[in-house]
Every structure is written in structure tokens, then in C-alpha cells.
N, C-alpha and C positions, 0 to 999 in steps of 0.2 A: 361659442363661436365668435371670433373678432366679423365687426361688421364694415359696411363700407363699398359703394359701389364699384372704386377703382379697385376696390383689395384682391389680389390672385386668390387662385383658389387651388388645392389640391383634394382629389379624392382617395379615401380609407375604406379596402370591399373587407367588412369584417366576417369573419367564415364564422359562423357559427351559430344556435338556435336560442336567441333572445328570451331572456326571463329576467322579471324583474326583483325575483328575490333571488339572483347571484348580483352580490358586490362586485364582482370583477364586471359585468355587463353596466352598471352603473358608474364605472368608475372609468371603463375605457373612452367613452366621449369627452371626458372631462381630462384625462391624461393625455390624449393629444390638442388638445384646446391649449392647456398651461405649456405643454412643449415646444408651442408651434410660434413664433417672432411676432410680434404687434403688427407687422402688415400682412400677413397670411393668414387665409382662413382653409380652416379643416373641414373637408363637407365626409360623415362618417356615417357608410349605409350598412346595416346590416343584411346577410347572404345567410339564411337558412339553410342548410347544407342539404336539405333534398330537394330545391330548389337548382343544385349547380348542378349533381350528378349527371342529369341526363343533357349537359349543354354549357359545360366549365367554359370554354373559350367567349361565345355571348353574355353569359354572366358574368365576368369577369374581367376581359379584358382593357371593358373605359376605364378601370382603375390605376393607381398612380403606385399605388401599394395596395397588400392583402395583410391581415393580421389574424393569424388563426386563435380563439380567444377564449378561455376554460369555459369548462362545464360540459364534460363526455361521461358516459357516452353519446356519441351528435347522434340527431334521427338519421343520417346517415354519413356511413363512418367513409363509402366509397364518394362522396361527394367532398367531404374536409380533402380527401387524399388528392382529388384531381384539382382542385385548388392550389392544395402543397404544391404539386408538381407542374401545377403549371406556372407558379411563381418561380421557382428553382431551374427549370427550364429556361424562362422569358426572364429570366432578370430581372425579375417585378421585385423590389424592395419587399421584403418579406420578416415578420414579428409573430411567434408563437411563444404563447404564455402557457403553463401550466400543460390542460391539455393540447395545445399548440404545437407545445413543446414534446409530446408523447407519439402525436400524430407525424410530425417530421420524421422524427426517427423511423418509423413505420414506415411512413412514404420513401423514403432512402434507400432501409434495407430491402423493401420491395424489387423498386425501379431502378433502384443501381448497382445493388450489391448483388442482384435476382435473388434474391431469400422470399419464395413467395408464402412460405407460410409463417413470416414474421407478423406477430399478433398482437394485442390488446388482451391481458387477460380480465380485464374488466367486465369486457364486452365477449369475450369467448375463455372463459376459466379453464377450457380442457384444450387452449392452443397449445400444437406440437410445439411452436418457438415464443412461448411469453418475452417478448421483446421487451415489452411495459408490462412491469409485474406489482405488485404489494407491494411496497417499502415497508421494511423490518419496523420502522416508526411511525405514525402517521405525523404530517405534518402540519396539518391544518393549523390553523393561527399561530402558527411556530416562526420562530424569525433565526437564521442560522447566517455563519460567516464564509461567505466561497471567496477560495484563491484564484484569481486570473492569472491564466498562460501568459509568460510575458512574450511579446511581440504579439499577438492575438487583434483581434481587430477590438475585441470587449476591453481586453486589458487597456486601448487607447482611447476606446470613447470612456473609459473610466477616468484616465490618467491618472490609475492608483494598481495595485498587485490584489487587493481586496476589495470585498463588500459585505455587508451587510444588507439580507433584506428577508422578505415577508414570501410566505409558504401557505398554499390553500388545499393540500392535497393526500391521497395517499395511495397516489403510483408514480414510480419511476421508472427509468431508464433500468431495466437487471444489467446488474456487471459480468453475469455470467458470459455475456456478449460482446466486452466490451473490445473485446483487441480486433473480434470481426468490424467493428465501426472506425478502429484504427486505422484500418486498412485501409479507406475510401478517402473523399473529400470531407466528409463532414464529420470535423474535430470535436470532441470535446475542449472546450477552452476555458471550462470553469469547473468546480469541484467544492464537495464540501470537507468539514474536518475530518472527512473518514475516505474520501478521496472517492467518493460517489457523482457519478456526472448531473452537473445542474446545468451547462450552460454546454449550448454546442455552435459551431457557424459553419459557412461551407465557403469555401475557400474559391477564389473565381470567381465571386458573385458580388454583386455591389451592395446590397448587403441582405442576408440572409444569417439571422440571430434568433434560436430559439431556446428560453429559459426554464425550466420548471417553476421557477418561482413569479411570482406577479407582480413586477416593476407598474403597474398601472394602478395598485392600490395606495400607493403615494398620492395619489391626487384628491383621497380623501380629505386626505389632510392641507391639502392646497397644496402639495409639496409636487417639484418640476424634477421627475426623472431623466437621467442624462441617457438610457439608454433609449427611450423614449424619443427624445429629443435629436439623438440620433437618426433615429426612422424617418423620423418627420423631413429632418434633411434631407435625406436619401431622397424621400419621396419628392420632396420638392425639385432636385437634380432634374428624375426621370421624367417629374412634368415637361422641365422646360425643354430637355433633351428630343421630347415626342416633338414639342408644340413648335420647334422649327422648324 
């Protein structure tokens, strides 16, 4: 955290069930710390997801951003979801990593596309609609190349067609599904060599970006992710947007 009396401050509600032998939970305070400009500090709390369920709007709302953060199944799955949606709703600047990223999709097909029994097969192995299925591969400590959509809002916080990055997982998005996700707001806008969805956003939102892969493991290594850095932006916007 940059310190400093006069220094602003923005708040980060992290949805998820803190432990400390996941890397990505150690590595999220520190990935928005390097992302965030020498005169901002990042105040970053975490939301145990049965803590929202029964009261999403008072847990969540002082927040500036939400960032839904791996490691599912959450103790609960219907509390991740009403966060999703309530950031996607209120234009809360919004970042899903990994399972973050698993959970959006879910929240989506739910609440926009009415697909109510789009599922987790992790967490329900006999759902009628595995929306998030087994990946043919597992990815875990795997690092792979996605193509950004050009015009995309990713492809411009890139300012590149590609990337390379770091993979902690092994559920994705099933493609079986994927032209019903075509059909809404929420694009796919990234892809890997085999044209498997990594990266999605939702269109109309100030920003709303969720990855499969873990941009926030970068910061192990000291290293300032752009998409990261992105959020933090965002987030900073919607502070000061409130605070007139």
C-alpha cells in the first residue's frame, strides 16, 4: 500500500473465501498495489461469499470496484453470483480471474440470457447445462498465447492483438455453448490457439473483464499487469464520479 495522509484512496470488495496457501489470494493485494500510480492507495478487503449472500447490496456497495478471485468452489456459489450481478447491474468496475471468470459466465447466462440451469460442473457434476466444464487439458502452471478481438476494449488496454500469460486451472468456459453467449452482451474478446474462450467483457459497462487466466500472478515477480492497471483506473474514475 503507498502511504501518505493526503494520498486518495480507493476501495477493492474481493468476493471470495481467503486462504493462504492459494497464490492467486497472495498475490491479489500486491497486484493492485504495483498497478495503482504513486499517489493512490488501494484499500483491498476481502468478502467471503456467505457473508454477501444474504445482504449483497450492504456488503458491497461502499466499494469503488469488486474483483471475483480464484479458488471454487466458494462456500457459496449463490453469494459470488449476487456480487457478479450486482456489479454488472450498477457499473461497479468489475475483474474475474480464473474462477471469477467461471462465475460471470454463470451469472450472465442465469440473469440475462434466463438459462436457469446453467451450471458449475465442478460444484454439480450431473448439471443438465455444464456451462463451466473440465478442460480437455488441465492448465495449471501452464502459460499459453490468446488472441485479442481487435476493437475490444482488452485488445486496447493491451495495445497489442496478443498475449501471453499464466493459467491456474482446469475448468473452462464449454464451447458447446458458445454461440448462445454470442447472442448477448457478454463477448468473448480473447481466445486461445484452438479458439477456446479465455477472455470475455460486457459491452455497455465501464469496465466489466473477466479472464480465465491469472493477470494478478505477475506481481510475484514484481511485475505491473496492464490489465490490472486498467481496473484500478476504472476504479479510480468511479470513486471520484460518486465523491461529487
Amino acid at each position: 500500500m503507498k502511504q501518505g495522509k493526503t494520498t486518495p484512496s480507493i476501495r477493492v470488495g474481493l468476493i471470495g473465501d481467503y486462504s493462504p496457501q492459494i497464490m492467486a489470494h497472495i498475490a491479489i493485494p500486491q497486484a493492485l498495489a504495483l498497478a495503482a500510480p504513486d499517489d493512490l492507495n488501494v484499500e483491498a478487503e476481502w468478502l467471503a461469499t456467505e457473508t454477501i449472500v444474504d445482504g449483497v447490496e450492504s456488503r458491497v456497495t461502499e466499494f469503488d470496484a469488486l474483483w471475483c478471485v480464484p479458488a471454487s468452489p466458494y462456500v457459496s456459489m449463490d453469494g459470488a453470483l449476487s456480487a457478479i450481478r450486482f456489479a454488472r447491474e450498477r457499473g461497479v468496475p468489475f475483474l474475474g480471474t480464473c474462477g471469477g471468470f467461471q462465475h460471470a459466465l454463470i451469472e450472465y447466462a442465469r440473469n440475462v440470457l434466463n438459462l436457469a440451469e446453467a451450471d458449475h460442473a465442478e460444484s454439480n457434476p450431473e448439471a443438465a447445462m455444464p456451462l463451466v466444464a473440465p478442460l480437455s487439458c488441465s492448465l495449471v502452471g501452464a502459460r499459453g498465447k490468446i488472441t485479442l478481438r481487435q476493437g475490444s476494449r482488452v485488445s486496447e488496454i493491451y495495445g497489442a492483438g496478443e498475449t501471453t500469460e499464466e493459467y491456474h486451472c482446469n475448468f473452462g468456459f464449454n464451447p458447446q455453448y458458445r454461440t448462445l453467449l454470442d447472442e448477448g452482451g457478454l463477448r468473448v474478446t480473447g481466445v486461445d490457439e484452438a479458439g477456446e474462450a479465455r477472455v470475455v467483457e460486457l459491452n455497455h459497462h465501464p469496465f466489466f473483464i473477466a479472464t480465465l487466466f491469472q493477470p494478478e500472478l505477475t506481481a510475484l515477480a514484481g511485475g505491473k499487469h496492464p490489465l490490472i492497471a486498467a481496473y484500478v483506473q476504472a476504479a479510480t474514475l468511479r470513486s471520484m464520479s460518486v465523491s461529487v
